[in-house]
N, C-alpha and C positions, 0 to 999 in steps of 0.2 A: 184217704180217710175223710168221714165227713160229722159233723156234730149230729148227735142224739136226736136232735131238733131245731130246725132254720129259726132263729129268731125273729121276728117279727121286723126292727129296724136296726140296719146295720149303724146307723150312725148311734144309738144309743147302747148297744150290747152287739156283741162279735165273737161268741164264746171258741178262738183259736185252738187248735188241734198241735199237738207237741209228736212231730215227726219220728217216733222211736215203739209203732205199732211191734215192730219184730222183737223187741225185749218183753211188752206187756204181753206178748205169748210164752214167756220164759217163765210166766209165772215169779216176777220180780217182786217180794209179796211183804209181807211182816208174821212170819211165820212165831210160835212159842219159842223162846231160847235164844232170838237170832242175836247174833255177837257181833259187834263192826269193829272196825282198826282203820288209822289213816296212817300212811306216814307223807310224809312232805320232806323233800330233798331241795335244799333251796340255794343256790349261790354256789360257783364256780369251787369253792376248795369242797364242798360235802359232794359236788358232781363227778369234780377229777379223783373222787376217795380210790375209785379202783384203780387209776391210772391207766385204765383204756381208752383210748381216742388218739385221733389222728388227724392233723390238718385243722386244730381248733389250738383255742387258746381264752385265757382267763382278759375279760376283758371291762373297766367305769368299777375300778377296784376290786374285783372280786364276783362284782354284782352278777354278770353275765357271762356265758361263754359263746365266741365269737368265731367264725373262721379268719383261720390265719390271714394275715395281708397276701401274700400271693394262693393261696387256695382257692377252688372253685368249688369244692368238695371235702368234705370230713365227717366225722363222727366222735361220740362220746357215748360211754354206755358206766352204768348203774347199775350194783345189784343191792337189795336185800331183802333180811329175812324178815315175815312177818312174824308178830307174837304168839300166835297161834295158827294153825289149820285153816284154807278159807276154800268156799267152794263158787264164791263171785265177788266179781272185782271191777271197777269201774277206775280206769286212769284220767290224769288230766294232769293239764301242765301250761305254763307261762311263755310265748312264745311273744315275736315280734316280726315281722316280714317285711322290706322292698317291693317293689316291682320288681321283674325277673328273679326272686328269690323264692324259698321254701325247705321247709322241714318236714322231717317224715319220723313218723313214733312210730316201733318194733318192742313188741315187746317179750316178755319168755318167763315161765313159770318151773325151768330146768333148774336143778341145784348149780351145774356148771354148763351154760349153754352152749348147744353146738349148733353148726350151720341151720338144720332143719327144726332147731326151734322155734325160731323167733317167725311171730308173724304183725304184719301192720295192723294197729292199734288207729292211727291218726296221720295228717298231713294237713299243713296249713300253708297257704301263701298260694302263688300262681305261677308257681316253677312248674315248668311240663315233666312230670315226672316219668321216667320209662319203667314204669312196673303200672301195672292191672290192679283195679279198682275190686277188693273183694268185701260185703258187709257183710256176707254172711258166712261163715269160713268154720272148715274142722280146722282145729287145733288141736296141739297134743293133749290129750284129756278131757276134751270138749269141746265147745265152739265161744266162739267170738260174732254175735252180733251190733252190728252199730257204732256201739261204744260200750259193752260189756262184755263181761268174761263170764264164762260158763260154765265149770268146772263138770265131769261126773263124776270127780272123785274130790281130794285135796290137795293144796301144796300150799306150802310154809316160806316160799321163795316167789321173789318176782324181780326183774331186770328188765333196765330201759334199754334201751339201743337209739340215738336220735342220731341221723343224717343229717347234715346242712348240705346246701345245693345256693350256687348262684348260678346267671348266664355268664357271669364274667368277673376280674377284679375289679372292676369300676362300678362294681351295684355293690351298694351298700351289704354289707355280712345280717342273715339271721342273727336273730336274739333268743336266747335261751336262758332262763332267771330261775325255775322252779317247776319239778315233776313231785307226781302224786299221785295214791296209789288208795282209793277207798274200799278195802277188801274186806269182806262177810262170811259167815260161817253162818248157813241159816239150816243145818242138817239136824236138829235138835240134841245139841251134846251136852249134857249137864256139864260134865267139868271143864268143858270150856267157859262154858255159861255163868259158873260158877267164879273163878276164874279174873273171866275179863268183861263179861255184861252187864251193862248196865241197867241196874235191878230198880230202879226210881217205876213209879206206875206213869204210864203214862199222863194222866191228868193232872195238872197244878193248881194247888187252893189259892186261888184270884188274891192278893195282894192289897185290894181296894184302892192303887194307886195307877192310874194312864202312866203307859210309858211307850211314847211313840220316835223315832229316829225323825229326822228331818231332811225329807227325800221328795228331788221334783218329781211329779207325775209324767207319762207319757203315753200315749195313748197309739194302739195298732190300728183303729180306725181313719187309714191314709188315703191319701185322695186314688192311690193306685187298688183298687177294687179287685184286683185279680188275684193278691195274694194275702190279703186283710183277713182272711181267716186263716191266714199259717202262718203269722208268723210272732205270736206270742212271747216264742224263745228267743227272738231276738230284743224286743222291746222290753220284756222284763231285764236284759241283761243293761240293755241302756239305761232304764229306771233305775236298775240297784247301783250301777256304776257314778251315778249322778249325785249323789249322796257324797261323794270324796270331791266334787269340782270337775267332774268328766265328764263333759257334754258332747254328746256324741252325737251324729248325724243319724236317724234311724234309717234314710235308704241307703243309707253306703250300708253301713251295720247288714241292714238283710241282703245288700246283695255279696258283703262278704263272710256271711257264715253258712251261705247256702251252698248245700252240697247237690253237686248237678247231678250225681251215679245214682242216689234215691230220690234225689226231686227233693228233697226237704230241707226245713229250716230249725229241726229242732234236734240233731245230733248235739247230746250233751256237753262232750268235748270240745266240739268247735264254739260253743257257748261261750265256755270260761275263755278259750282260745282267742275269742272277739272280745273280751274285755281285757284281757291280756295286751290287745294290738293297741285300743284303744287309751293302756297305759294304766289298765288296771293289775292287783295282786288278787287272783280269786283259787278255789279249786273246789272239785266234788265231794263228798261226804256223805253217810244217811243221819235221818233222824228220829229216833223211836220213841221219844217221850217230849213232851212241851218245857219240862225243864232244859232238855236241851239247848231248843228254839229259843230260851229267855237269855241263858247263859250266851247264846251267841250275837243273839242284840242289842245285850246291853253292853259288849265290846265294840259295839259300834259297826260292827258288821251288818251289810244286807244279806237275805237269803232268798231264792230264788227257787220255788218247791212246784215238784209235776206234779200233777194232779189227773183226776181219771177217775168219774163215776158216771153209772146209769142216769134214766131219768128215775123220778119218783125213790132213788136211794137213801136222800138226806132231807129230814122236814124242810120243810123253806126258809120256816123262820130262822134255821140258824145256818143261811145261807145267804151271803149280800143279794139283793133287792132284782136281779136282773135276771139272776138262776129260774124263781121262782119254783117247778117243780123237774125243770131241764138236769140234764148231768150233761158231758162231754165225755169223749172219744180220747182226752188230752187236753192238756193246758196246762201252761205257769203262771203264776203270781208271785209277787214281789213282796216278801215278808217285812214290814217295817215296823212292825211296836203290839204291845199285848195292851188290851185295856184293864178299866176298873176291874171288870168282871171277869177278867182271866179268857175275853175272847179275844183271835188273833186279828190284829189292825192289816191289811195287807192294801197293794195297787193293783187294782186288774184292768189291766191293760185293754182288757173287751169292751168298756163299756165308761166314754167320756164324760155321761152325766150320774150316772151310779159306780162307778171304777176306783176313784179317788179314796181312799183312807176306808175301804170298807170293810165291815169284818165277817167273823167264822165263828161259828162254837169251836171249841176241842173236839169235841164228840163228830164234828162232821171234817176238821183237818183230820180224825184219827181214820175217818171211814172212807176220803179221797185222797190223803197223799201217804200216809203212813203203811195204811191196809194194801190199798190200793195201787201206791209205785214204790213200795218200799222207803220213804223216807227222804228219795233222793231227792238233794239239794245244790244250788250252785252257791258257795260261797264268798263274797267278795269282801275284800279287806282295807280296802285303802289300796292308794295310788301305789305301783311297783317298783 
């Protein structure tokens, strides 16, 4: 992938590219009616609820679940049911990895699954795992690219399946604290709609009051020039994670959330997955109205929104200073505070002397992350 338009100086703007081209062909959108649901499975007794697993064990009270003291290998699996019908689905989940260690996400949209349901969702850590690398996969009902689900039809069910994997007893056990599940129904169904969507209009009448979080900057313009325009997703995730006291290293950060099978830095799961290691509590979500986005920042939460428009799509002026008439191919930004005026404060990591606290109209977050990738967001909560 390459940006819309080369900007002029990399050290002043970098407009980075968010590695998940194969979903923005799925037409990941903001369709009339579309209805979202999360659910969050979080801590060792809501994981053991089905009592499937093997070679694991609850482990820092309840917090995590851990492999056994002598296991090199195990599992835990999760099922349930969604509130309604969904026809895409976006997982994410709280992980922790060693060296010679690693976990691998399976997932199944079967009311009771059987062997040839389940297929790989995600993998984190640098266990050599012996199973093939697939992102773009038929599934039972659809495919699976990336980090998304793809239904062509519906299902009301979803299950985890997580492997732990070490080289040995003497490497530290994977950690495993919270799976999650942000699944959509965007088929236009009134009585779902009706239901369980959330009817607020997109747009929020401006408050007259700044309300910004207080969040260090960081910036993707790194002296390593070779991948300073890919890797947005990593650095926003460092931005938003800094905000609870997580200061995290951005070249270890990108070179452990890069996936070496696409070449890219911006699989959404290994996102949260990197803020997870680095000790954060985050997970995925969408966002379809600015009430949303208000209600979740002022719980103190960062949010972490893809973004994706042409050139000449959004006026300028209600675009931070470095856009001017450019769009991008992909990008994240780090959602920190609404102002006076009901436009959004965010950090864009592109650009070290215009990046800092700058803002969006509504009307143009509605037309490049809502319209445009559906809403999707990384949410980070505080330390895990």
């Amino acid at each position: 992938m390459r940006l819309t338009s080369v900007l002029t100086s990399i050290a002043t703007a970098c407009l980075a590219l968010l590695g998940t081209t194969a979903v923005n062909a799925q037409n990941i959108g903001n369709p009339p009616m579309a209805t979202d649901g999360l659910i969050i499975v979080e801590g060792a007794n809501e994981m053991f609820g089905n009592r499937t697993n093997a070679g694991v064990k609850s482990a820092e009270k309840g917090k995590y679940i851990v492999l056994e003291s002598k296991a090199t290998t195990g599992y835990t699996m999760v099922s349930r049911q969604t509130k309604f019908p969904y026809n895409e689905l976006i997982p994410s989940w709280n992980v922790w990895c060693p060296k010679g260690a690693g976990v691998r996400l399976l997932l199944s949209t079967a009311v009771t699954p059987g062997n040839n349901d389940w297929f790989e969702a995600a993998r984190w850590g640098d266990y050599q795992f012996p199973y093939p690398v697939e992102f773009k996969q038929k599934v039972p009902g659809g495919e699976y690219v990336t980090d998304t689900l793809l239904l062509k039809g519906t299902s009301s069910y979803i299950s985890w399946r997580v492997e732990f994997y070490r080289g040995s007893t003497n490497i530290e056990s994977p950690k495993l604290s919270l799976l999650a599940a942000s699944y959509s129904n965007t088929l236009k169904k009134k009585k779902i709609y009706a239901a369980y969507g959330d009817k607020r209009p997109f747009f929020m009448e401006p408050t007259g009051k700044k309300f910004q979080l207080d969040v260090p900057y960081t910036t993707q313009v790194v002296s390593d020039k070779s991948r300073v325009n890919e890797i947005c997703s990593p650095t926003s995730v460092v931005t938003a994670i800094a905000k609870f006291g997580i200061r995290a290293d951005l070249d270890r950060a990108c070179d452990l959330v890069y996936e070496p099978y696409e070449k890219i830095y911006g699989n959404w799961i290994r996102a949260v997955s990197l803020g997870s290691q680095f000790g954060a509590r985050g997970y995925i979500t969408r966002f379809r109205n600015i009430s949303q986005v208000n209600e979740t920042l002022r719980k103190g939460y960062t949010i972490c929104a893809s973004i994706k428009f042409p050139d000449n799509a959004v006026p300028k002026d209600e675009l931070p200073l470095m856009y001017g008439n450019r769009g991008t191919d992909g990008h994240l930004i780090c959602l920190i505070g609404i102002d006076k005026d009901g436009w959004i404060i965010t950090h864009d990591s592109a650009s070290r002397k215009n990046g800092v606290a700058c803002r969006w109209s509504q009307n143009a977050m509605k037309k490049v992350w809502v319209d445009a990738r559906g809403g999707v967001g990384y949410v980070f909560t505080g330390k895990r």
